[in-house]
N, C-alpha and C positions, 0 to 999 in steps of 0.2 A: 504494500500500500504506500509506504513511503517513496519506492523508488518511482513510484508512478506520477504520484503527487510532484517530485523533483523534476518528473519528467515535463511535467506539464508547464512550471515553472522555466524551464530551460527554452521550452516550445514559446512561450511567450516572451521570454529575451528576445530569441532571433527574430521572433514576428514582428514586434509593436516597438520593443525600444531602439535595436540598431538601425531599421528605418527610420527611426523618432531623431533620434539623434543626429544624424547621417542631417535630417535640415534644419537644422542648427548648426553646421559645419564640422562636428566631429568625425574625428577619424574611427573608421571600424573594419574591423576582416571576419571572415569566414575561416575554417578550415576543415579539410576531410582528407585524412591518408590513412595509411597501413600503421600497423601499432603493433609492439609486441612486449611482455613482461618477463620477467624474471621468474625462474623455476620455485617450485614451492614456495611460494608467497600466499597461496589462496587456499592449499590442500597439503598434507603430507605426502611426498615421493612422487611429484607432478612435477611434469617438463615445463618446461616456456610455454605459453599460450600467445598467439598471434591472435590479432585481431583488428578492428579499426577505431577511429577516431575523431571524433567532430566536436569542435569548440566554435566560439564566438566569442567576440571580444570587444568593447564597448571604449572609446579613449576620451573623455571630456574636459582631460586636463593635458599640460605639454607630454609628459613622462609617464603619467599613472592612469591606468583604465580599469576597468572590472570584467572577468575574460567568467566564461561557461565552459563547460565538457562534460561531453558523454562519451563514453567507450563501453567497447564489446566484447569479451577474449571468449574462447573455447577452444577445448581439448579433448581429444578421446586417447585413452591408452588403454591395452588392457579389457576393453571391454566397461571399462569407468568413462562417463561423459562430465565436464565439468565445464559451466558457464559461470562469466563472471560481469557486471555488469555496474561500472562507476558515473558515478553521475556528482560533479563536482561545481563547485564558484569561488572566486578568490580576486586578489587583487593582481595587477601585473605592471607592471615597469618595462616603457619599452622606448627604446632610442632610434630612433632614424638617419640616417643617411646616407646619400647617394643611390636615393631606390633601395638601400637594401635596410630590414631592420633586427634588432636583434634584442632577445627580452629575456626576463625571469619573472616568475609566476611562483606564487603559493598557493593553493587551492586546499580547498575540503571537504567533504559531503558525507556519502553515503557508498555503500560497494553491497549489493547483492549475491549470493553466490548460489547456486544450484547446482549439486550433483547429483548423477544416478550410475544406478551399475546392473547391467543388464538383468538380471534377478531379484534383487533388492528394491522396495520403494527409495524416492526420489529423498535425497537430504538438503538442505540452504538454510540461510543465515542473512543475515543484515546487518554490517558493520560499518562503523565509522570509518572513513578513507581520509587517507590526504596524499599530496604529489607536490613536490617542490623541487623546482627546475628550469627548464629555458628551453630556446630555441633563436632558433633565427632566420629570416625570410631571403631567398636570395630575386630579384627580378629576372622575369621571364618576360611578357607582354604586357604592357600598359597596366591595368593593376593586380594581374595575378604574379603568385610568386610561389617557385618551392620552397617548400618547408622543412627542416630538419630539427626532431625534439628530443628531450631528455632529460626523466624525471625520474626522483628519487618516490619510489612508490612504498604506498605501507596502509595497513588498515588494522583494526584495533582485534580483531579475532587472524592474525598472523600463527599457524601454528607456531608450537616451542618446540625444540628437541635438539639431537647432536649436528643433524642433518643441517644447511646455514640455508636460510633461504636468501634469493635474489632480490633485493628489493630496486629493483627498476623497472620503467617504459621508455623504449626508445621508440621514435617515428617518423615518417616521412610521408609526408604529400602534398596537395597544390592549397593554398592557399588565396581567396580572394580580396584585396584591401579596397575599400570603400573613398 
């Protein structure tokens, strides 16, 4: 219920505010690429999960803006399926120039997780997330630009044990600036 609720929230960012803003002259982007995390971060004795990723990002000041994300991972191993699904906001810092720009981001929300194993009912959980990291835009065409990201990931039900989990996202795709 909750991730739904964020979701709905995140759906009205991109709708109402970064247009809103955009005439008033603020700068804003888009983004959607490939994503991937760090091994056991979600489950005990789980690979990387690939996945993608969509943010938005709001600037009404020179330096500082207010950025959204949702992301998606899944896995199958083994016959275990495991999805995982963040939905995040946070504040971002970000510098421009010469076309090209480059940022750090806090963030923090919520992380969903659902697994199942072909025999067994389905398990999940609901935990607190956060991601703290960066990126940075390089130009392509008038104002889209590739993306390259990379955040230090973590959520508050991480398992514990000998095994170390990963905690990172890395990611690449196109990004649109406003």
């Amino acid at each position: 219920m909750r991730i739904r609720c964020l979701s709905i929230l995140f759906a009205a960012f991109v709708c109402f505010i970064v247009p809103g803003a955009q005439a008033k002259g603020t700068k804003a982007d888009v983004y959607f690429g490939y994503s991937r995390t760090g091994a056991n971060l979600y489950a005990v004795y789980t690979p990387g999960m690939n996945g993608w990723q969509f943010a938005a990002h709001v600037q009404p000041f020179p330096f500082v803006g207010i950025e959204g994300d949702v992301s998606h991972y899944g896995q199958t191993v083994n016959g275990f399926s495991q999805h995982i699904t963040l939905v995040m906001f946070g504040p971002r810092v970000t510098v421009h120039a010469a076309g090209f720009s480059v940022f750090a981001h806090g963030l923090g929300g919520i992380a969903h997780q659902n697994g199942t194993v072909t025999t067994y009912p389905g398990t999940g959980y609901d935990a607190a997330s956060y991601a703290l990291g960066g990126g940075a835009d390089i130009p392509v065409f008038l104002g889209l630009k590739l993306r390259a990201t990379g955040d230090y990931l973590g959520n508050s039900q991480a398992p514990a044990g000998s095994y170390s989990p990963s905690y990172y996202r890395f990611g690449v795709g196109v990004a649109y600036h406003f």
